[in-house]
MOPAC internal coordinates of N, CA, C and O (Angstrom, degrees):
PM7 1SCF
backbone

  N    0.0000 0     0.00 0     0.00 0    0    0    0
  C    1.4310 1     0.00 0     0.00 0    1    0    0
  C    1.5355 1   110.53 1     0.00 0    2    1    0
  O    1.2310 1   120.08 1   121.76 1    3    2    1
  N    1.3371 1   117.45 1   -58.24 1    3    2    1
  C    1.4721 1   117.53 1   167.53 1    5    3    2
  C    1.4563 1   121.05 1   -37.99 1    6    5    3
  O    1.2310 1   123.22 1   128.60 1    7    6    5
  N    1.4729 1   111.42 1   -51.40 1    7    6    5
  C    1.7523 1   127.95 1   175.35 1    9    7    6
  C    1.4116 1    91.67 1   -36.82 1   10    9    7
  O    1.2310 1   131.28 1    98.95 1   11   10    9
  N    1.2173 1    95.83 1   -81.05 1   11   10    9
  C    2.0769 1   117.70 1  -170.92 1   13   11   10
  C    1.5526 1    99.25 1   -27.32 1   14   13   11
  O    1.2310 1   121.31 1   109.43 1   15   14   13
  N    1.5923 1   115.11 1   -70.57 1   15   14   13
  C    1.2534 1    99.76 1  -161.08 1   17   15   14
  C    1.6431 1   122.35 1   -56.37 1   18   17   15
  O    1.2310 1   125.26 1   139.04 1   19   18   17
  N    1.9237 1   107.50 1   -40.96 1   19   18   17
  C    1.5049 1   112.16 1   166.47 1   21   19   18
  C    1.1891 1   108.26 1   -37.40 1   22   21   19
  O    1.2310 1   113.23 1    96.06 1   23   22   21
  N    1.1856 1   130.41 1   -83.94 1   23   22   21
  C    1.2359 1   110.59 1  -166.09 1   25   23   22
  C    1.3007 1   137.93 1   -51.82 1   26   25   23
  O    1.2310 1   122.79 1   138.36 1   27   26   25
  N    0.9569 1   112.26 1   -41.64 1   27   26   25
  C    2.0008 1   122.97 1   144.40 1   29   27   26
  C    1.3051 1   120.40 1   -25.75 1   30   29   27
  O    1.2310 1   113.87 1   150.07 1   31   30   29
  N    1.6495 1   129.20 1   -29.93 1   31   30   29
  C    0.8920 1   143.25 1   133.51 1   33   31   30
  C    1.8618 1   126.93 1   -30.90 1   34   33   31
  O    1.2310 1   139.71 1    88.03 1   35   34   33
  N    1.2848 1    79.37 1   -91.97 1   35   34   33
  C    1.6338 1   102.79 1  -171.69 1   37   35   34
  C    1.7874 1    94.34 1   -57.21 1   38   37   35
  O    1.2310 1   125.07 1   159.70 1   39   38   37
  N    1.0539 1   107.86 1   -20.30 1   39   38   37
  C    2.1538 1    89.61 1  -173.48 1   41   39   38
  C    1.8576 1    87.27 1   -83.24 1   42   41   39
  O    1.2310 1   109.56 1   140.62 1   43   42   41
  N    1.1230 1   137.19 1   -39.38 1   43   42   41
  C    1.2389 1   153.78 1   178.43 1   45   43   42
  C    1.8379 1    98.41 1   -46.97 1   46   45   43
  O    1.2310 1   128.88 1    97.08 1   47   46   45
  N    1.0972 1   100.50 1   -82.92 1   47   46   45
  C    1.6013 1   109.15 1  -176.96 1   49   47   46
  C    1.3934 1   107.98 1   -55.50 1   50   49   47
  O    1.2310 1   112.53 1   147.84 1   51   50   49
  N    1.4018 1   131.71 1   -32.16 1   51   50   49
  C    1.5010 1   122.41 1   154.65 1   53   51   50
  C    1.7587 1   116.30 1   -56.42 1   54   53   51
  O    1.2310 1   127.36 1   127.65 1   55   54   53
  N    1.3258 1   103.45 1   -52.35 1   55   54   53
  C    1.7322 1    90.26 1   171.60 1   57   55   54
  C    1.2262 1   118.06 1   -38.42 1   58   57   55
  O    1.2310 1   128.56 1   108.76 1   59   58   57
  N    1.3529 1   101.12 1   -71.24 1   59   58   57
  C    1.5625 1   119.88 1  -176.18 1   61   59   58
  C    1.3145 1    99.30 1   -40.64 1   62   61   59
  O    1.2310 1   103.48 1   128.98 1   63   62   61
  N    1.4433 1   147.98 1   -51.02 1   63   62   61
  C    1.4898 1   142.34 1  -141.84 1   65   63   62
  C    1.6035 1   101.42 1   -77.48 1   66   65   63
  O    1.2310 1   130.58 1   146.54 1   67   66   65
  N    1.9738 1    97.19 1   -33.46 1   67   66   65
  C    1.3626 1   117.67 1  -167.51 1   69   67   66
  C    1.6452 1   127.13 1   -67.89 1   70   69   67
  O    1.2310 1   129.73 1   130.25 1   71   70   69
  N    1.2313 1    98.84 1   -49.75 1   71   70   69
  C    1.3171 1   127.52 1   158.02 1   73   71   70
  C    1.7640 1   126.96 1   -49.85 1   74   73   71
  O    1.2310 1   132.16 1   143.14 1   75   74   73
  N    1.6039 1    94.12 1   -36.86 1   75   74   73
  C    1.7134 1    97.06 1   177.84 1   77   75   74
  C    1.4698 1    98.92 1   -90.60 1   78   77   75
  O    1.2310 1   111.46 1   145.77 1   79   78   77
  N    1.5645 1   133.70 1   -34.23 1   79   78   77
  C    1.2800 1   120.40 1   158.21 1   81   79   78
  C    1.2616 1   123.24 1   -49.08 1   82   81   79
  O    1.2310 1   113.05 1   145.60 1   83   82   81
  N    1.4175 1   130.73 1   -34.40 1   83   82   81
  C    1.4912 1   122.37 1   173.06 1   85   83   82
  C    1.2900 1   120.50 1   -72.72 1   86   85   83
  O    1.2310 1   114.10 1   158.11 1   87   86   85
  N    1.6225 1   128.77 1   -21.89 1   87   86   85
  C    1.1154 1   159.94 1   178.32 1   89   87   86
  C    1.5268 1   103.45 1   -45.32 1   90   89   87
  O    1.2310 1   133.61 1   108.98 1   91   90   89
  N    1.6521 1    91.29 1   -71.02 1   91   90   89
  C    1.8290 1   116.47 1  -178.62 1   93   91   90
  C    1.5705 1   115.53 1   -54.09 1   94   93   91
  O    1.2310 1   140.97 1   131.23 1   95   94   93
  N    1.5401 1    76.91 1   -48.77 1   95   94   93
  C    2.0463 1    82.19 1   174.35 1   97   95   94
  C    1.4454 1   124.11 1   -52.46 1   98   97   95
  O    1.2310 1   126.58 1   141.68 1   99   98   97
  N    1.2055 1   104.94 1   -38.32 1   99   98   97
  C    1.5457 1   135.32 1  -171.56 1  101   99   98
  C    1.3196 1    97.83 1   -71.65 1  102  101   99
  O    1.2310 1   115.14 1   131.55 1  103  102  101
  N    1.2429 1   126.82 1   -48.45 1  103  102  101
  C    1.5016 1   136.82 1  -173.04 1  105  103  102
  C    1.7428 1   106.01 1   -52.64 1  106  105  103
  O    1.2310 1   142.30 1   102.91 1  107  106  105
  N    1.3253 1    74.31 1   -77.09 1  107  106  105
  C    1.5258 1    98.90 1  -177.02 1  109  107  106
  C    1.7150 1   133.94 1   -31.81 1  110  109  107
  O    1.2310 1   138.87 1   129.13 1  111  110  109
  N    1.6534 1    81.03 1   -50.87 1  111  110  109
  C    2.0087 1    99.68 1   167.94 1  113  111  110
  C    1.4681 1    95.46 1   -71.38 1  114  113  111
  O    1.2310 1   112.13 1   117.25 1  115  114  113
  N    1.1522 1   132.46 1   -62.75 1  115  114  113
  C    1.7254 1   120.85 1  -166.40 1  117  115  114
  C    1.8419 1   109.95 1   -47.46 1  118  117  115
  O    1.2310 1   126.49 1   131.02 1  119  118  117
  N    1.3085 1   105.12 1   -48.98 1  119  118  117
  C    1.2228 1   114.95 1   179.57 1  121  119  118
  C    1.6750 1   122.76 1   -65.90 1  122  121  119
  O    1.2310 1   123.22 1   142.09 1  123  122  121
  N    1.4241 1   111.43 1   -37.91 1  123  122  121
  C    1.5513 1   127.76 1   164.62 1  125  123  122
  C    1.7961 1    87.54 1   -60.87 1  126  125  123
  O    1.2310 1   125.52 1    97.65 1  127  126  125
  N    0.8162 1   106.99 1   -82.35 1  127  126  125
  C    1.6841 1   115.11 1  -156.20 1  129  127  126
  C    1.7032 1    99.52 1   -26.89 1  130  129  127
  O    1.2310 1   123.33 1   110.34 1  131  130  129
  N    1.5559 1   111.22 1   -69.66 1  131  130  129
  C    1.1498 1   119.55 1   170.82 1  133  131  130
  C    1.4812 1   131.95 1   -13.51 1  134  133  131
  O    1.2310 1   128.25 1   119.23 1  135  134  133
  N    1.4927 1   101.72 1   -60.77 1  135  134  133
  C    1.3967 1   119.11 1  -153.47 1  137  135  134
  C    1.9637 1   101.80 1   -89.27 1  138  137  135
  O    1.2310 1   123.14 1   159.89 1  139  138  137
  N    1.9526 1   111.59 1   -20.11 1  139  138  137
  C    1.2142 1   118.12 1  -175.99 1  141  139  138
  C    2.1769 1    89.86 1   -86.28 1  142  141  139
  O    1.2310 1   121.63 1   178.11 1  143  142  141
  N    1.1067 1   114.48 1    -1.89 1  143  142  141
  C    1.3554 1   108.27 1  -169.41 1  145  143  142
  C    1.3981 1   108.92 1   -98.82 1  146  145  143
  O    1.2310 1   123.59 1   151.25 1  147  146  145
  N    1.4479 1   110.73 1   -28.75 1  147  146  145
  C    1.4603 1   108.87 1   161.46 1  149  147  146
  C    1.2300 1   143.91 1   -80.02 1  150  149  147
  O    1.2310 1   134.54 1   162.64 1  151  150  149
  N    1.6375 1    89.47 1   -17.36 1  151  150  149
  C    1.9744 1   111.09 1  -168.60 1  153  151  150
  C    1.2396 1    84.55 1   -60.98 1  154  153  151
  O    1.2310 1   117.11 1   120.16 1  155  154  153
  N    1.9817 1   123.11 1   -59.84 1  155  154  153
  C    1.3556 1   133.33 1  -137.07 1  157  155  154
  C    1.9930 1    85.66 1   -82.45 1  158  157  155
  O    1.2310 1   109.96 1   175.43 1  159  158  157
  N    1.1706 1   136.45 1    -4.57 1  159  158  157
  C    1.6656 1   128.93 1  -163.93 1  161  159  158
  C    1.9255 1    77.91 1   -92.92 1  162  161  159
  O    1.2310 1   125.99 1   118.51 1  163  162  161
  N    1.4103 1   106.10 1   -61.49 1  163  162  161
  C    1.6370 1   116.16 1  -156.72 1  165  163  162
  C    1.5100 1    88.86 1   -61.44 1  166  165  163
  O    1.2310 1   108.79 1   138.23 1  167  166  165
  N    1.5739 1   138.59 1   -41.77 1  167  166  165
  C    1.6136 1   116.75 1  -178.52 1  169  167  166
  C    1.3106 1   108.12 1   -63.59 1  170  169  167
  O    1.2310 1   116.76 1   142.60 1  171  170  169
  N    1.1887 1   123.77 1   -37.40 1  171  170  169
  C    1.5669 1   125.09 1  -174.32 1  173  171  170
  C    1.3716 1   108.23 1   -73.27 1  174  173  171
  O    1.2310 1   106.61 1   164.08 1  175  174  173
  N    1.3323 1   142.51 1   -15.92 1  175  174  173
  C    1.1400 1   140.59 1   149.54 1  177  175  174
  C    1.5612 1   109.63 1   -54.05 1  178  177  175
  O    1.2310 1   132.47 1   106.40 1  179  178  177
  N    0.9933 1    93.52 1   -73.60 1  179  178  177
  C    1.5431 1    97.34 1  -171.71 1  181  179  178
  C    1.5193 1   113.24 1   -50.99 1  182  181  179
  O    1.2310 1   117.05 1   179.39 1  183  182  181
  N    1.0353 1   123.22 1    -0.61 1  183  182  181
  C    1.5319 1   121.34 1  -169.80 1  185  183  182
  C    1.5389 1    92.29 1  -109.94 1  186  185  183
  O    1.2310 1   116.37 1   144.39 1  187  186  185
  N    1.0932 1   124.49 1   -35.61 1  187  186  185
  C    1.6151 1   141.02 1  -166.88 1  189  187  186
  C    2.1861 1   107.91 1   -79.73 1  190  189  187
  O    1.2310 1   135.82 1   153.46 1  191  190  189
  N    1.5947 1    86.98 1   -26.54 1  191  190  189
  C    1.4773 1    95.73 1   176.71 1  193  191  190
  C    1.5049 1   116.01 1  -102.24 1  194  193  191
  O    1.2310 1   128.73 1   154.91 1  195  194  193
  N    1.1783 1   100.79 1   -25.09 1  195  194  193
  C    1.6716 1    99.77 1   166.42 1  197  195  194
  C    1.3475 1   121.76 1   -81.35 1  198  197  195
  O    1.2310 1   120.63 1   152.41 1  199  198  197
  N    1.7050 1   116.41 1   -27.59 1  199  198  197
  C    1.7296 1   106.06 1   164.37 1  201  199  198
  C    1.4711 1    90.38 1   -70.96 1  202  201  199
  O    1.2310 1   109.21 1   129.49 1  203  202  201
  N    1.1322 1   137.82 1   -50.51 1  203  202  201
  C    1.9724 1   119.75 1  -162.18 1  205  203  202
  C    1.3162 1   101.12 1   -32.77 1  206  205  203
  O    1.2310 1   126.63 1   127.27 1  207  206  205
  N    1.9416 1   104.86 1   -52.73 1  207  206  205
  C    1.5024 1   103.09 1  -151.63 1  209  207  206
  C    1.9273 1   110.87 1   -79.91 1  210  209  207
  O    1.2310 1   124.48 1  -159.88 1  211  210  209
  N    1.4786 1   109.00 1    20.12 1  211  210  209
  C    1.3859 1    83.27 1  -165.70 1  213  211  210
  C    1.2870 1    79.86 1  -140.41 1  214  213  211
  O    1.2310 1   113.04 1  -172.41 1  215  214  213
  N    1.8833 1   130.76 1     7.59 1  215  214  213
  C    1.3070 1   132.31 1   111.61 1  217  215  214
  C    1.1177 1   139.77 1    15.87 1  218  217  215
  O    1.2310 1   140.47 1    83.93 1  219  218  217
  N    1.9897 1    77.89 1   -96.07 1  219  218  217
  C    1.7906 1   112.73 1   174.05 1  221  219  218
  C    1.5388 1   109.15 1   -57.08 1  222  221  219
  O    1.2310 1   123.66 1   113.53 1  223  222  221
  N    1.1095 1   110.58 1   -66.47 1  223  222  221
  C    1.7142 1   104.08 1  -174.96 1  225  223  222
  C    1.1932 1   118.45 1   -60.07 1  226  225  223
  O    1.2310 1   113.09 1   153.67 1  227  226  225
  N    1.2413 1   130.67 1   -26.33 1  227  226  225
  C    1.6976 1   125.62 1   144.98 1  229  227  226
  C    1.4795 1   131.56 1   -16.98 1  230  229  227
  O    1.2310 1   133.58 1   112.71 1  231  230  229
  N    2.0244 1    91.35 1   -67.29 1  231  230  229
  C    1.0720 1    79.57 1   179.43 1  233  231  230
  C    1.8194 1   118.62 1  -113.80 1  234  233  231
  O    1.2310 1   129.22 1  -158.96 1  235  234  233
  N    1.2748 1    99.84 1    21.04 1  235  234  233
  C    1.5012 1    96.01 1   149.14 1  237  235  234
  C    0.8502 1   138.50 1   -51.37 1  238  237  235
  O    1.2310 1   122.30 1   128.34 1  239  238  237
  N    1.9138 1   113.19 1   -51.66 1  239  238  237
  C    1.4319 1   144.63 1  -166.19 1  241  239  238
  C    2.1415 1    88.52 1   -72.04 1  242  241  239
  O    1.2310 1   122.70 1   153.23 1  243  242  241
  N    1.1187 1   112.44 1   -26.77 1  243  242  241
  C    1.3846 1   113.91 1  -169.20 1  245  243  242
  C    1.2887 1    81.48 1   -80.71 1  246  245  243
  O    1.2310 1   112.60 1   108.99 1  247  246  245
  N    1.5186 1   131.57 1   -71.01 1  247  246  245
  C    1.6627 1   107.84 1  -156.88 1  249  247  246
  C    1.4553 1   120.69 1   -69.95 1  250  249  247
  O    1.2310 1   121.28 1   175.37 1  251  250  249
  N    1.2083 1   115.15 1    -4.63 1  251  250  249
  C    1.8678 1   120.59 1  -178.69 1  253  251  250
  C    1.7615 1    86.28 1   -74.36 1  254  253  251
  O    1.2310 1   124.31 1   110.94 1  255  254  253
  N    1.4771 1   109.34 1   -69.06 1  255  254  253
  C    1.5913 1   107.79 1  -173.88 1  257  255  254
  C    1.9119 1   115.51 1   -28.91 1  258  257  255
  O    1.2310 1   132.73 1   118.02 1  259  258  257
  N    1.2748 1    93.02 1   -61.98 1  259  258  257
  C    1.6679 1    89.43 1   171.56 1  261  259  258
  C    1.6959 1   128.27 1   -73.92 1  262  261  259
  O    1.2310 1   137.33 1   174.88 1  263  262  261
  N    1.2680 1    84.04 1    -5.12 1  263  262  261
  C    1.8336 1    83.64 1  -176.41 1  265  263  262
  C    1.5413 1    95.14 1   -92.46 1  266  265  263
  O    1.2310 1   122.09 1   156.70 1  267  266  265
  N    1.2554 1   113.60 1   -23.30 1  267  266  265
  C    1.9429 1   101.29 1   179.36 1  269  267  266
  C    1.8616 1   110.07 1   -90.01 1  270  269  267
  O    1.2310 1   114.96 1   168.33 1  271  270  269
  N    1.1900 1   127.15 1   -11.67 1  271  270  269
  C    1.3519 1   145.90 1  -159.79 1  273  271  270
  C    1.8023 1    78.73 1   -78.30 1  274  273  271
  O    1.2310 1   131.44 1   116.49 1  275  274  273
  N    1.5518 1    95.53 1   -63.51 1  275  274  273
  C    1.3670 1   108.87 1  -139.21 1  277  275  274
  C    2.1845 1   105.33 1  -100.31 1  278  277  275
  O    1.2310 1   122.34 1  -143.63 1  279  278  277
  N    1.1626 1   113.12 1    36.37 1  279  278  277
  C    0.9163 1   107.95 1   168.85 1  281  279  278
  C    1.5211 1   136.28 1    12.28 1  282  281  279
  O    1.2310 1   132.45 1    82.05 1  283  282  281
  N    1.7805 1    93.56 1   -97.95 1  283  282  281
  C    1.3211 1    99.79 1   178.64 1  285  283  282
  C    1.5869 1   127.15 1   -51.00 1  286  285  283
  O    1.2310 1   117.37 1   139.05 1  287  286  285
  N    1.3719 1   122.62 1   -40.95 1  287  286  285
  C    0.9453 1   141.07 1  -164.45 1  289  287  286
  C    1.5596 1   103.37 1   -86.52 1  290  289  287
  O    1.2310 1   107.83 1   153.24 1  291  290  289
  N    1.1377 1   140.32 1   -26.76 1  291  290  289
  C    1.3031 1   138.45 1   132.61 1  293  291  290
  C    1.5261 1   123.83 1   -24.27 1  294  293  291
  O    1.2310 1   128.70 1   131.88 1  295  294  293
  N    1.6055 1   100.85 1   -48.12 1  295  294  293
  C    1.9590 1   109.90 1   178.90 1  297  295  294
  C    1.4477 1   100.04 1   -79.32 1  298  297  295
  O    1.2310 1   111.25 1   159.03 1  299  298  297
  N    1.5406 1   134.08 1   -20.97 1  299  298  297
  C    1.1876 1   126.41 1  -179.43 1  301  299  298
  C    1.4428 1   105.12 1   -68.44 1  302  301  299
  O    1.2310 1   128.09 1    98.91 1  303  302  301
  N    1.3138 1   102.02 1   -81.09 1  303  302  301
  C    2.0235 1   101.93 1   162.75 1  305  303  302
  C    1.0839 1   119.92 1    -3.16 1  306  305  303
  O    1.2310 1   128.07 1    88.92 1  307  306  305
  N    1.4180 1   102.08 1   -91.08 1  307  306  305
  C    1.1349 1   104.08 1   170.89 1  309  307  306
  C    1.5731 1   159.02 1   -47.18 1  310  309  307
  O    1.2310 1   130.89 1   172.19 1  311  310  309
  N    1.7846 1    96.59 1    -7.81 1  311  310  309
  C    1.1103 1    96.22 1   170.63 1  313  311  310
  C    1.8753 1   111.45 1  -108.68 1  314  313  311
  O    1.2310 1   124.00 1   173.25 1  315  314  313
  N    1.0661 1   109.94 1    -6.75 1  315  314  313
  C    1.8814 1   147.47 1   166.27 1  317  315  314
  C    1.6890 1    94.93 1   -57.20 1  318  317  315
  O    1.2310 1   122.87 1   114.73 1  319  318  317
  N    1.2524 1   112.11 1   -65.27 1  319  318  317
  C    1.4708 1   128.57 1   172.99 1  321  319  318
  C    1.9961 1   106.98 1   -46.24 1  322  321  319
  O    1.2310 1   120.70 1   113.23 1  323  322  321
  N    1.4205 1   116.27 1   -66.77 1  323  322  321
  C    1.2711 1   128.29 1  -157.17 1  325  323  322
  C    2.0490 1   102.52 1   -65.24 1  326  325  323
  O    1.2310 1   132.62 1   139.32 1  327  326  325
  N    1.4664 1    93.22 1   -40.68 1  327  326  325
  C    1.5043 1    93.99 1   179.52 1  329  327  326
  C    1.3463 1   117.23 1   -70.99 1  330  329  327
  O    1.2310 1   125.56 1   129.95 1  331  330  329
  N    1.4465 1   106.92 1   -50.05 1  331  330  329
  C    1.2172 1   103.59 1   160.70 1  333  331  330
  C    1.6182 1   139.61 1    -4.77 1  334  333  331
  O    1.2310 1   130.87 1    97.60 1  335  334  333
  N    1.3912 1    96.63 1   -82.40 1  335  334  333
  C    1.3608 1   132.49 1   170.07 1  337  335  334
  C    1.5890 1   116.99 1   -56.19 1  338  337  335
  O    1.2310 1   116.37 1   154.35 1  339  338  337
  N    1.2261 1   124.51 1   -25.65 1  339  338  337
  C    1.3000 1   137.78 1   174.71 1  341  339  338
  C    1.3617 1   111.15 1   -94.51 1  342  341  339
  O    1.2310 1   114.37 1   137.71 1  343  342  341
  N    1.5329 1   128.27 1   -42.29 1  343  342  341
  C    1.5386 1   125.72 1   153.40 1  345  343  342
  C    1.2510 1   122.73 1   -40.22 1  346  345  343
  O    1.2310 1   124.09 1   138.76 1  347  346  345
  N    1.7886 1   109.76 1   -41.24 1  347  346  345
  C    1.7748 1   106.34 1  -162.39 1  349  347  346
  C    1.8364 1    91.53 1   -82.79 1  350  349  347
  O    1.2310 1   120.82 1   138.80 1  351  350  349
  N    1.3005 1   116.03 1   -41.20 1  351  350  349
  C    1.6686 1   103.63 1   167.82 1  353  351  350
  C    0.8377 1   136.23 1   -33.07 1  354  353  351
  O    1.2310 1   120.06 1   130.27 1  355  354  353
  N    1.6126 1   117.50 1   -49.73 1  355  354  353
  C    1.4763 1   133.83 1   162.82 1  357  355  354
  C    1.1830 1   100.64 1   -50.07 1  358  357  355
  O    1.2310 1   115.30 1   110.48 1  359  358  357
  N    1.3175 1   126.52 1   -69.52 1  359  358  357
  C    1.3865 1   120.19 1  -161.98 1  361  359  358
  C    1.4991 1   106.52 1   -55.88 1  362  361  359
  O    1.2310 1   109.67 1   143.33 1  363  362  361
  N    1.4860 1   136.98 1   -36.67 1  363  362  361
  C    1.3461 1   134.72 1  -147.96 1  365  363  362
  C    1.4008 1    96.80 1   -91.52 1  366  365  363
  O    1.2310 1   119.11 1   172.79 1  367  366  365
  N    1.2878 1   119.31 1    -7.21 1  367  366  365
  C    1.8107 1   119.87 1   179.68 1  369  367  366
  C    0.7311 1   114.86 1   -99.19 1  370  369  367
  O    1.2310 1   111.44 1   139.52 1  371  370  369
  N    1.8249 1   133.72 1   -40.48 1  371  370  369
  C    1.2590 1   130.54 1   173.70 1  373  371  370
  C    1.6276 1   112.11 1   -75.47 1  374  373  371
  O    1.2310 1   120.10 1   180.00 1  375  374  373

């Protein structure tokens, strides 16, 4: 009877051992999977933010070029721009 129950045991504590190994496995791939799904999101960011940024300085370097070419017409803009911006104030206070 004792025999019987040990082993009733030990086939038990093998399930159990079996089950928490599949558990881990299980863990592990969700968590691997996970963590290879973000690396490859965060490189693609970074690849997506470094063309933005070399974009922007593109066409910065493009509007300095025309803003020194073009002088006057820069102060027109710009002053087209300044009123602008000072009208919609007015407007946004009253």
């Amino acid at each position: 009877m004792y025999s019987a129950r040990e082993q009733q045991n030990n086939q038990r504590f093998d399930e159990l051992a079996q089950t928490l190994h599949q558990f881990r496995n299980t863990v592990d791939n969700d968590i691997h999977g996970s963590i290879q799904q973000e690396n490859s999101m965060i490189d693609m960011l970074g690849d997506n933010f470094s063309q933005l940024m070399t974009s922007v300085k593109r066409t910065s370097g493009d509007l300095r070029n025309v803003m020194t070419r073009n002088a006057s017409l820069t102060r027109v803009v710009i002053t087209i721009l300044i009123a602008f911006v000072v009208i919609w104030t007015l407007y946004k206070l009253l």
